[in-house]
Residue frames as qw, qx, qy, qz and C-alpha x, y, z in Angstrom:
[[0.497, -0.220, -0.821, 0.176, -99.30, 130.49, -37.21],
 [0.454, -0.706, -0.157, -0.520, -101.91, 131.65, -34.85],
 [0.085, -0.525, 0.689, -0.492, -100.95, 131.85, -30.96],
 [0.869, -0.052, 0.337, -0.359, -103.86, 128.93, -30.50],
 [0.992, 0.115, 0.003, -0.043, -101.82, 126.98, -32.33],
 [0.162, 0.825, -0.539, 0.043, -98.13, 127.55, -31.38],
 [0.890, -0.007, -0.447, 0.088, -95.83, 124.61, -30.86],
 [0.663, -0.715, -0.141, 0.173, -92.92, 124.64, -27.87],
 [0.159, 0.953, -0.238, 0.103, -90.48, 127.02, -27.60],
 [0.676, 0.377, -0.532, 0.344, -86.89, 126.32, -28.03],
 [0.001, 0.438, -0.696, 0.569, -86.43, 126.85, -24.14],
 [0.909, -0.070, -0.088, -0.402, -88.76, 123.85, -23.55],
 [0.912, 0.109, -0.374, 0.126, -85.96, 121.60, -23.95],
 [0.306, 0.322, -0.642, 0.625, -83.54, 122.82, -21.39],
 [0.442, -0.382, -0.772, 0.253, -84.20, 121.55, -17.87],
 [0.369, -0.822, -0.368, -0.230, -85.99, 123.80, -15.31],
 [0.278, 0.481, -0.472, 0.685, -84.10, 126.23, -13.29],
 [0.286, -0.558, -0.641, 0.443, -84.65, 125.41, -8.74],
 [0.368, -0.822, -0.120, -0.418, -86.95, 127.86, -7.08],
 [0.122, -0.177, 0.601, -0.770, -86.33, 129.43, -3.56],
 [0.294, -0.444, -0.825, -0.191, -89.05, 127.49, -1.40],
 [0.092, -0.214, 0.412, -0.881, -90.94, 129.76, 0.40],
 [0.051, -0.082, -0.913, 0.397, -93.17, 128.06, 3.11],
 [0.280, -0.615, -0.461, -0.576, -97.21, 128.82, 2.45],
 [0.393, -0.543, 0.015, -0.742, -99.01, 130.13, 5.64],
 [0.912, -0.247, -0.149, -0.293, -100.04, 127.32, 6.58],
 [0.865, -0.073, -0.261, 0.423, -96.98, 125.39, 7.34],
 [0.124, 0.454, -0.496, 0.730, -95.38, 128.59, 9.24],
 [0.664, -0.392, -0.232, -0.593, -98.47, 128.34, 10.86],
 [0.882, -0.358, -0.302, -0.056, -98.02, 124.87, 11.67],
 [0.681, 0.211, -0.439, 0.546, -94.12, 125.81, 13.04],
 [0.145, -0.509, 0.098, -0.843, -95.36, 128.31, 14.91],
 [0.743, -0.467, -0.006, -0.480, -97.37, 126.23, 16.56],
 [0.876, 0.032, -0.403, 0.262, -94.74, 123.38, 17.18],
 [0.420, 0.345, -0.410, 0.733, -92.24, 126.02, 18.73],
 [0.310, -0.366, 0.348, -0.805, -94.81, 127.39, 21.30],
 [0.910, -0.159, -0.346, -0.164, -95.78, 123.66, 22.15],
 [0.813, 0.124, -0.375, 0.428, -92.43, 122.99, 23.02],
 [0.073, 0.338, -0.431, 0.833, -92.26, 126.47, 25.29],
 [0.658, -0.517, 0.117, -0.535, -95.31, 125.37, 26.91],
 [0.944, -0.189, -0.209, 0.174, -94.17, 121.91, 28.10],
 [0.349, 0.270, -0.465, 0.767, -90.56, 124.11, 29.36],
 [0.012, 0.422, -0.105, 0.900, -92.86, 126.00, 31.22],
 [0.687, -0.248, 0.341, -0.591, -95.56, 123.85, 32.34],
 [0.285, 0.147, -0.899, -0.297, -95.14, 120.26, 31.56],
 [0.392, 0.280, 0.783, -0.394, -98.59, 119.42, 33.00],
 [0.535, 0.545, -0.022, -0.644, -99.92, 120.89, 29.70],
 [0.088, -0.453, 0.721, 0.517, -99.04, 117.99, 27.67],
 [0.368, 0.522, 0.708, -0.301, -102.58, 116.87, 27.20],
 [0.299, 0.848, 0.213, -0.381, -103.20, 120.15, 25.42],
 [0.085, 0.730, -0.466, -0.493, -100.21, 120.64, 23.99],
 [0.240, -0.181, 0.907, 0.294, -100.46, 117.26, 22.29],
 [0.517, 0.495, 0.679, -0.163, -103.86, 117.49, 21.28],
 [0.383, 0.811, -0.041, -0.441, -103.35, 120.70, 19.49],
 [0.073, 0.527, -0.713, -0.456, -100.14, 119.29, 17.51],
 [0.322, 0.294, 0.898, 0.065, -102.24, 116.00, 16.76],
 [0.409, 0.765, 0.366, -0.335, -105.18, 118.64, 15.23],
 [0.301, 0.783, -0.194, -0.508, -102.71, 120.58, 13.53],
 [0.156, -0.390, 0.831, 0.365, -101.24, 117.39, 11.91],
 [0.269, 0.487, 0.817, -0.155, -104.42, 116.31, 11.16],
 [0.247, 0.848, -0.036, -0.467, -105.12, 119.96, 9.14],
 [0.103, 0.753, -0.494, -0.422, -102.16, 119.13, 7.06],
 [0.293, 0.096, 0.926, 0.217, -102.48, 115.20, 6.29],
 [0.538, 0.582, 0.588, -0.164, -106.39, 116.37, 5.20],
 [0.135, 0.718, -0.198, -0.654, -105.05, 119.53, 3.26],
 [0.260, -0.332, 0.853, 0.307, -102.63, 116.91, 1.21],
 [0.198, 0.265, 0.944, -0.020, -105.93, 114.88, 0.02],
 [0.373, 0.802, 0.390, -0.258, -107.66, 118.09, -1.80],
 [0.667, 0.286, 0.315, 0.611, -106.48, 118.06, -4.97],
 [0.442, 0.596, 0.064, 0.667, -106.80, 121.95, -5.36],
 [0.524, -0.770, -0.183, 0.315, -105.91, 123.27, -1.90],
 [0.431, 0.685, -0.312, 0.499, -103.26, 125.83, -2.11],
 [0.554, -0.797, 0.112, -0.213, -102.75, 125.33, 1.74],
 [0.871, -0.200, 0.194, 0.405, -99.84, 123.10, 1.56],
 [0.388, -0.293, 0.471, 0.736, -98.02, 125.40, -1.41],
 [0.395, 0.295, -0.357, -0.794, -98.82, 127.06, -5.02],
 [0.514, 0.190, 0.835, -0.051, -101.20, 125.17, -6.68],
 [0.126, 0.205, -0.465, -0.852, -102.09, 126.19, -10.51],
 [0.419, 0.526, 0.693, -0.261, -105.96, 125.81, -10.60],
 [0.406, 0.878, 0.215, -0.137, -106.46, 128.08, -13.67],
 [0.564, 0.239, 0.094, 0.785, -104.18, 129.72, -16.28],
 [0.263, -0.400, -0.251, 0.841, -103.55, 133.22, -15.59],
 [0.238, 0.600, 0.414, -0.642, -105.52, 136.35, -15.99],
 [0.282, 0.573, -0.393, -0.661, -104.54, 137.28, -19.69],
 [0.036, -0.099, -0.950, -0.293, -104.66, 133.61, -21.03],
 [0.157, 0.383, 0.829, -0.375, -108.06, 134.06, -19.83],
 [0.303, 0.778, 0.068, -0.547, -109.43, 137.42, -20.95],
 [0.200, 0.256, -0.623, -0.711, -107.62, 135.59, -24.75],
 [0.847, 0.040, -0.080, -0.523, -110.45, 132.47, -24.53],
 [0.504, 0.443, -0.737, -0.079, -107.64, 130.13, -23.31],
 [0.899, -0.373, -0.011, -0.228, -108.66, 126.53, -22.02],
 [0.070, 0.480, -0.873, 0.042, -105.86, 124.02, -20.87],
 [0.878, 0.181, -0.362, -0.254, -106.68, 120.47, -21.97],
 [0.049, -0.655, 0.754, -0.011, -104.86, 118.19, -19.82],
 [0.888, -0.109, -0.398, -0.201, -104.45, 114.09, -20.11],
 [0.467, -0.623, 0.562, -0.281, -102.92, 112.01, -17.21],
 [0.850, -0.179, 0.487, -0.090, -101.61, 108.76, -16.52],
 [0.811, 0.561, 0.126, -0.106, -100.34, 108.04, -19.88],
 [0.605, 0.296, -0.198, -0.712, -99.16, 107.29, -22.64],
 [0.660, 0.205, 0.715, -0.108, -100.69, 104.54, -24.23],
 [0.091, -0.241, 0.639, 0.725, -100.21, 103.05, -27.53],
 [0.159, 0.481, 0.862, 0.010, -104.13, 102.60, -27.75],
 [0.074, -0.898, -0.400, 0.169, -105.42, 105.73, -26.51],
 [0.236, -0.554, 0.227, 0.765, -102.73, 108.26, -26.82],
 [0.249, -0.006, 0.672, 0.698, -102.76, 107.79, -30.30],
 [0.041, 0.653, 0.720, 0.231, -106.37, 108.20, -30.79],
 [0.388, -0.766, -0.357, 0.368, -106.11, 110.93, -28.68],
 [0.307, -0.522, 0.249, 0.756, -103.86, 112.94, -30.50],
 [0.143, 0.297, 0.730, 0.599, -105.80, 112.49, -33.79],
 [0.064, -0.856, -0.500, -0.114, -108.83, 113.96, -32.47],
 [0.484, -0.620, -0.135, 0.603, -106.73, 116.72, -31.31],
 [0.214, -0.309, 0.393, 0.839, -105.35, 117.80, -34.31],
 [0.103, 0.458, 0.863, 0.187, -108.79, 117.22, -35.94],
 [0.190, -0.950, -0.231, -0.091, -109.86, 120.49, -34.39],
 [0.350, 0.542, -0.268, 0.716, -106.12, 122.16, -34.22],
 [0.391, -0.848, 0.123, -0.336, -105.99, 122.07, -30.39],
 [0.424, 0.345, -0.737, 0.398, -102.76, 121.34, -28.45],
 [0.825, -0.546, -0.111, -0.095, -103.12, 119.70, -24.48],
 [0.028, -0.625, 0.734, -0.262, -100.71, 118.85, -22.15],
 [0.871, -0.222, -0.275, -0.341, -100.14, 115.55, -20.99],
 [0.285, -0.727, 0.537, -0.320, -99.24, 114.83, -17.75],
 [0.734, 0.397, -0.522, -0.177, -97.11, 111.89, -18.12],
 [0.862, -0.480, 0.089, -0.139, -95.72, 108.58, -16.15],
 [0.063, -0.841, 0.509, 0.173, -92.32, 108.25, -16.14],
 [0.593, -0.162, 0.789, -0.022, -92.15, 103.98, -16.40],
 [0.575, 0.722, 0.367, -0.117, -94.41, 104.69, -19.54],
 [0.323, 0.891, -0.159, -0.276, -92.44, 107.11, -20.68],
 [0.307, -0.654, 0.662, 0.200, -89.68, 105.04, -20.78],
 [0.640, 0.375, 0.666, -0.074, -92.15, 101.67, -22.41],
 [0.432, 0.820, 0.361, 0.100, -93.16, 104.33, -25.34],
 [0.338, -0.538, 0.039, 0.771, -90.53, 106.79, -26.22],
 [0.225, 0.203, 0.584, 0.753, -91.51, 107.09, -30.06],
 [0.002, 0.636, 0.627, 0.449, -94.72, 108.06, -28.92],
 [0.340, -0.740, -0.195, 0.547, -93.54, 110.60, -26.37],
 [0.157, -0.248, 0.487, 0.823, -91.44, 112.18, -29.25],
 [0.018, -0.534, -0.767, -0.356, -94.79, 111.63, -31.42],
 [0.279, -0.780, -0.543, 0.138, -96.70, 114.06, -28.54],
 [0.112, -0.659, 0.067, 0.741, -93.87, 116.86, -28.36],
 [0.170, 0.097, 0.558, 0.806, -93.72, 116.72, -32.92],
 [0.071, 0.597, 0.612, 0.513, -97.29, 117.51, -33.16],
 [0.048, 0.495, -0.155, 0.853, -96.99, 120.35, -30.50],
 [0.671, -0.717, -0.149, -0.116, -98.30, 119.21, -26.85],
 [0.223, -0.712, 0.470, -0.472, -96.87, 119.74, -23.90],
 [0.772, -0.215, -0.574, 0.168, -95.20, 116.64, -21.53],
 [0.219, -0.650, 0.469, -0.556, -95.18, 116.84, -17.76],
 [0.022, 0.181, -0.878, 0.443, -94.17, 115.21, -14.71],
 [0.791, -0.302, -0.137, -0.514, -96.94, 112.50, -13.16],
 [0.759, -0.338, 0.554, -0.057, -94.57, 110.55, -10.78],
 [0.097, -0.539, 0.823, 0.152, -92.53, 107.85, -11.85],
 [0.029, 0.027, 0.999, -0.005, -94.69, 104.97, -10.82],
 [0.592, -0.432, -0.301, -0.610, -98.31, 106.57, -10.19],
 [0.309, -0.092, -0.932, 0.164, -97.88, 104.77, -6.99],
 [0.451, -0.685, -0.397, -0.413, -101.46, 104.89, -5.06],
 [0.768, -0.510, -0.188, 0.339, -99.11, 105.45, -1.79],
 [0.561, 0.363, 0.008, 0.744, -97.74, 108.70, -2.95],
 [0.371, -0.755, -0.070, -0.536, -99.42, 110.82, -0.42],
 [0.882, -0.466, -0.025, 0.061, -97.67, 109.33, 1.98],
 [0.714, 0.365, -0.189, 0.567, -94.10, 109.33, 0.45],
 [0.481, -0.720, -0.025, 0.499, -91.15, 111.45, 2.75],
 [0.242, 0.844, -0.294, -0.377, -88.57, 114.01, 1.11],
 [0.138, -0.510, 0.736, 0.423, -85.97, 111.52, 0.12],
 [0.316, 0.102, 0.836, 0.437, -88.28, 109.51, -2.06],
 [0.304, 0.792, 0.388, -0.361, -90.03, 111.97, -3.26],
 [0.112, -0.628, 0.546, 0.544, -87.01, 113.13, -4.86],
 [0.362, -0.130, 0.866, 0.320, -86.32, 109.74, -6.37],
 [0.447, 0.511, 0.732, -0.050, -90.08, 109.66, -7.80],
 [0.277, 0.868, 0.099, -0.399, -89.73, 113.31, -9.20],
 [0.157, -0.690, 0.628, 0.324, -85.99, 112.86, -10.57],
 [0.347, 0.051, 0.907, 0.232, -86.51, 109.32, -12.13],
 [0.429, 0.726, 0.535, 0.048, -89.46, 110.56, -14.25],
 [0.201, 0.880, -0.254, -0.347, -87.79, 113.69, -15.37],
 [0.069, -0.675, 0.545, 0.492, -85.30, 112.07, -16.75],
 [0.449, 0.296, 0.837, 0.095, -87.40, 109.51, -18.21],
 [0.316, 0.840, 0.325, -0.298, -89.16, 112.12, -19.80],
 [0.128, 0.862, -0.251, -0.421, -86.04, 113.90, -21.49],
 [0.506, -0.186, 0.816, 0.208, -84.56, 110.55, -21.97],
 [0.481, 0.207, 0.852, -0.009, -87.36, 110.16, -24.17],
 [0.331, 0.842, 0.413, 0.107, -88.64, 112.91, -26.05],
 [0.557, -0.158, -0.155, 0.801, -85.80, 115.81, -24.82],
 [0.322, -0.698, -0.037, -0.639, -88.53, 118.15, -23.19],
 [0.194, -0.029, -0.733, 0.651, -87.81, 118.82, -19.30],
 [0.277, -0.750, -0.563, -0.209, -91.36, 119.11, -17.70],
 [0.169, 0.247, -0.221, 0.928, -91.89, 122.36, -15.81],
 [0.645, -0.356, 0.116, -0.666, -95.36, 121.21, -13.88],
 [0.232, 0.074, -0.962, 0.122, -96.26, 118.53, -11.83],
 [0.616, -0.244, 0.043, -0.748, -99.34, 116.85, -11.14],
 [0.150, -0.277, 0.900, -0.302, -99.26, 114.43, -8.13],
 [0.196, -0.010, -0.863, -0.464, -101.46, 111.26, -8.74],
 [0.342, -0.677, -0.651, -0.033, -105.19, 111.63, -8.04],
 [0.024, -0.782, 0.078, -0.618, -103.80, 115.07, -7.07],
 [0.811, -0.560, -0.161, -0.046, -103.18, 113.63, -3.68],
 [0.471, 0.649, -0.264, 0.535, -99.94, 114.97, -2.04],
 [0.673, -0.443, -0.469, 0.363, -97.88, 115.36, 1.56],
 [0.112, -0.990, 0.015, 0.089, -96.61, 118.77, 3.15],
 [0.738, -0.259, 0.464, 0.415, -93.07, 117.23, 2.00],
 [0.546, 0.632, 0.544, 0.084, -94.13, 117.92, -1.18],
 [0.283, 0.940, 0.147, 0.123, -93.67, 121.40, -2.32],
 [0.256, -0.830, 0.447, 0.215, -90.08, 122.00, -1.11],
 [0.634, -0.090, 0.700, 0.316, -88.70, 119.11, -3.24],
 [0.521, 0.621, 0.422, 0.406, -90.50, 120.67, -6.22],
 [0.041, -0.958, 0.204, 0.195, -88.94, 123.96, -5.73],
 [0.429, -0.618, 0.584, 0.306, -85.72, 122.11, -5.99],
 [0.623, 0.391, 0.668, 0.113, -86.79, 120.71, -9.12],
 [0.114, 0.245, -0.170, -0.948, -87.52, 123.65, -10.17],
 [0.108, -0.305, -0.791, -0.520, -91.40, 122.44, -10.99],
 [0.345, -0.079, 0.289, -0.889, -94.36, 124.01, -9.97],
 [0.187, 0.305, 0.916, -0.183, -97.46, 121.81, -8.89],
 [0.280, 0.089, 0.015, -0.956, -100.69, 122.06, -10.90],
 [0.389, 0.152, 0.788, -0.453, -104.34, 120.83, -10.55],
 [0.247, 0.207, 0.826, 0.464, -107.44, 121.75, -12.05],
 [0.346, 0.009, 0.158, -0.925, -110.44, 123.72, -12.36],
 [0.781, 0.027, 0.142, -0.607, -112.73, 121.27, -13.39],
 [0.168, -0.297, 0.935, 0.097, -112.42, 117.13, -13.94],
 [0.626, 0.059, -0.399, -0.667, -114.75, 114.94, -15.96],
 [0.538, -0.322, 0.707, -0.327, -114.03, 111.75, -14.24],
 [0.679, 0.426, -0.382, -0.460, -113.92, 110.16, -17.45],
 [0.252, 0.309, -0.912, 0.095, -112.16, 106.89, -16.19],
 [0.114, 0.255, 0.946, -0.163, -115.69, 105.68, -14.24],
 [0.443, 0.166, 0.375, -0.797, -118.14, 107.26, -15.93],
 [0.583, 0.249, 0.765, -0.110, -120.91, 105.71, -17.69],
 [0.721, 0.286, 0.476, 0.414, -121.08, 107.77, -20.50],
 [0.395, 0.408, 0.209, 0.796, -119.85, 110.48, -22.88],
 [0.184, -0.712, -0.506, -0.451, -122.27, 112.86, -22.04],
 [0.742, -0.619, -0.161, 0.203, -121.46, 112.83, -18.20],
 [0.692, -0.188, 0.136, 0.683, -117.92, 113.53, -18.87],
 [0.275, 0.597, 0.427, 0.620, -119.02, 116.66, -20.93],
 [0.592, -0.642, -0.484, -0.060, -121.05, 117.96, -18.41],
 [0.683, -0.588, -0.222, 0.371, -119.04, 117.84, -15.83],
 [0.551, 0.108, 0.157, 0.812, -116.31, 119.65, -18.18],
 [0.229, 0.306, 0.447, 0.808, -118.39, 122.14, -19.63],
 [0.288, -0.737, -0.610, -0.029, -120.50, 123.22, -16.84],
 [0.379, -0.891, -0.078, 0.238, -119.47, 126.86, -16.32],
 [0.606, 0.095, 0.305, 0.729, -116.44, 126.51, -18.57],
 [0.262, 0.957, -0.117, -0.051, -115.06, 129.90, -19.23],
 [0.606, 0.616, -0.340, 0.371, -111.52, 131.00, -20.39],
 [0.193, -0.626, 0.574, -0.491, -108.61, 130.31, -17.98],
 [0.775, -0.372, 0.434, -0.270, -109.68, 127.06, -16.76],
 [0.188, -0.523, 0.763, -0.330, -107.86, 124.31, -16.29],
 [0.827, 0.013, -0.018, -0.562, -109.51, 121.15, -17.84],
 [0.168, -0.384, 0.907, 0.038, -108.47, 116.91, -16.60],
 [0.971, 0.156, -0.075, -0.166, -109.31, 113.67, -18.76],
 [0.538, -0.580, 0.607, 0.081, -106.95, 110.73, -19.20],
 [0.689, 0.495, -0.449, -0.281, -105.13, 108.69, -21.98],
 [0.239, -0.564, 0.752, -0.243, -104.10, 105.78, -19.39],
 [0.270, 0.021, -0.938, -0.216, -104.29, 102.45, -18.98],
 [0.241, 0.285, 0.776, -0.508, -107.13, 103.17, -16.49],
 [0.500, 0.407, -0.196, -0.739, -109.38, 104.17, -19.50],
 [0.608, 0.115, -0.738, -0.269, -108.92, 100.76, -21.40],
 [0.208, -0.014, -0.946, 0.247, -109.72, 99.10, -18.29],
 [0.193, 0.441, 0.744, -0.462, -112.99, 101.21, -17.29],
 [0.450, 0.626, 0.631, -0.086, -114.44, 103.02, -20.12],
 [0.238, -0.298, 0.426, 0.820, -111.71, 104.22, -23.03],
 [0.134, 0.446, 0.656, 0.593, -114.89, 104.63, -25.13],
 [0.264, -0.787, -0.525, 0.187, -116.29, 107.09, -22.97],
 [0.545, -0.659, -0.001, 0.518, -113.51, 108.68, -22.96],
 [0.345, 0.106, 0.766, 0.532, -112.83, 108.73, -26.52],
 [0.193, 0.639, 0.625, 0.405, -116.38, 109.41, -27.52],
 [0.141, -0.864, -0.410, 0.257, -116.59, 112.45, -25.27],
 [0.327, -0.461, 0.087, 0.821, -113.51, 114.34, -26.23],
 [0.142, 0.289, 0.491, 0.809, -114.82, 115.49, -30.03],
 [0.228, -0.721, -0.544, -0.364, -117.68, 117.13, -28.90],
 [0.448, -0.769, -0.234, 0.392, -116.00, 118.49, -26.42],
 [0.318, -0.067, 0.316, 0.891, -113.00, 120.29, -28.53],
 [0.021, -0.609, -0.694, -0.383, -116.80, 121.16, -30.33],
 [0.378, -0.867, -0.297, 0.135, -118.01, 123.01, -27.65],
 [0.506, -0.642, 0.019, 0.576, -115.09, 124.98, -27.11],
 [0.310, 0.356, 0.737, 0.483, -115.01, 125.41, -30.62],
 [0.160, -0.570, -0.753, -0.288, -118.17, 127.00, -30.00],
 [0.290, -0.894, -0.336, 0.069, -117.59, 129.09, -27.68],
 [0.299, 0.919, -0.103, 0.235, -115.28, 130.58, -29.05],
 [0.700, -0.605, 0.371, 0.080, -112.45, 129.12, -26.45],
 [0.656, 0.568, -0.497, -0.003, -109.14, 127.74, -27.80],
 [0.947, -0.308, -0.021, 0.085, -106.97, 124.70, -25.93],
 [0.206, 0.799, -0.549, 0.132, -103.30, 125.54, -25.14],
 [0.791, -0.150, -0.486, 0.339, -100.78, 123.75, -23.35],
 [0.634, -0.668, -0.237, 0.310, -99.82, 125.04, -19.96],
 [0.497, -0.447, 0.040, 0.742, -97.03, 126.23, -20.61],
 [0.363, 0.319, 0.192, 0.854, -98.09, 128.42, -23.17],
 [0.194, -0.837, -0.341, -0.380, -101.05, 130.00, -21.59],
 [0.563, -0.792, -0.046, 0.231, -98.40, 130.45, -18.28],
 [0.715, 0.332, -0.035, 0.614, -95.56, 131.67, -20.89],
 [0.124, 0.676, -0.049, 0.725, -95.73, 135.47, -19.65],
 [0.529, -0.769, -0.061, -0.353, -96.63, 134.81, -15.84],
 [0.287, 0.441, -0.795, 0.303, -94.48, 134.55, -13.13],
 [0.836, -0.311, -0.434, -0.126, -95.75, 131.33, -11.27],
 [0.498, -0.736, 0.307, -0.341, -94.78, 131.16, -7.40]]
């Protein structure tokens, strides 16, 4: 068995061990800047003009951060697999939102059509709808991760204590269902709060994005969604489509028709699809 086509390793199934959280730049930054607010107003309380605008800017810095899917300004962010996955010709395939007993299924056929594995970054209510076909996704060798519980469109917003709930209730939907513990998360529409990243430490999960996105759920057709993938595509990156219900509702043939020709292409260039976790098996992630 070739490493392009390994399945998951027996320490897949045991739950994720917590991280230490250790605060990005930015958010010392932003404490820094709270604590010497709070000595100017001891010192001068006429300054509270200033001192309130800046903390209004710098909350403002950190609500926009939240709302770019691959910022690392809030916390790690896995935009790429690491150097060596690269320098082998490895891509990461990922699907979202899912699964679906329409699309998943199709989706995994064309996969194996061209021997490439994906990850798919999964919903936790779903998982719970579909378990045969969660167990269906880890037998033929993909990868399942964390996508929220609910997908709710009001997760960027969420505080720590339901964040928890949303991360916790999908894990264990997930293991419930297939008995793989996810070890990434990818918040919905990638949209996320500065709350965020300390709750997935305690998780022990590590947050990851993308390098490039087809936007296969509104485009118009196949072709587009290629494109968008395959512009610049080199090894190491870091590639999102979707097997949700938003496909069957805006354009699961698009989506569908685009992926064989894509695996093609990659194919072609000599590239091979892993699943996350294998191209990040040797690195240590932050």
């Amino acid at each position: 068995m070739s490493p392009h086509e390994a399945t998951l390793d027996p320490a897949d199934f045991r739950p994720p061990t917590p991280r230490r959280w250790r605060a990005s730049s930015t958010i010392r930054a932003s404490v820094a800047l709270h604590a010497a607010g709070l000595g100017a107003l001891a010192l001068e309380p006429a300054s509270w003009p200033w001192v309130l605008g800046t903390i209004g800017a710098n909350h403002s810095l950190l609500t926009g951060a939240g709302f770019v899917p691959r910022s690392a300004l809030l916390g790690p962010n896995l935009r790429r697999l690491p150097a060596d996955a690269a320098a082998r010709g490895e891509v990461a395939l990922t699907f979202d939102d899912g699964p679906d007993p329409e699309v998943t299924p199709r989706v995994l056929d064309l996969l194996d059509a061209q021997q490439a594995k994906a990850t798919f970054f999964v919903v936790g209510e779903r998982a719970r709808t579909h378990p045969k076909l969660m167990r269906e996704i880890v037998r033929r060798g993909h990868a399942v991760e964390n996508h929220t519980d609910t997908h709710s469109v009001h997760f960027a917003w969420y505080g720590p204590k339901r964040l928890t709930r949303e991360l916790s209730t999908a894990q264990q939907a997930i293991a419930d269902a297939c008995g793989v513990a996810p070890v990434f998360f990818r918040a919905p529409m990638g949209f996320r709060t500065p709350f965020l990243e300390p709750v997935l430490s305690r998780l022990g999960l590590h947050l990851a994005s993308w390098t490039r996105r087809g936007f296969d759920t509104v485009a118009r057709d196949a072709q587009t969604v290629i494109d968008r993938l395959t512009n610049n595509l080199a090894g190491g990156d870091i590639l999102l489509l979707h097997d949700g219900v938003a496909v069957i509702r805006a354009s699961r043939s698009t989506t569908l028709a685009s992926l064989p020709n894509l695996l093609q292409h990659l194919r072609d260039r000599n590239l091979h699809s892993v699943t996350l976790r294998a191209g990040c098996r040797n690195a240590r992630l932050s």
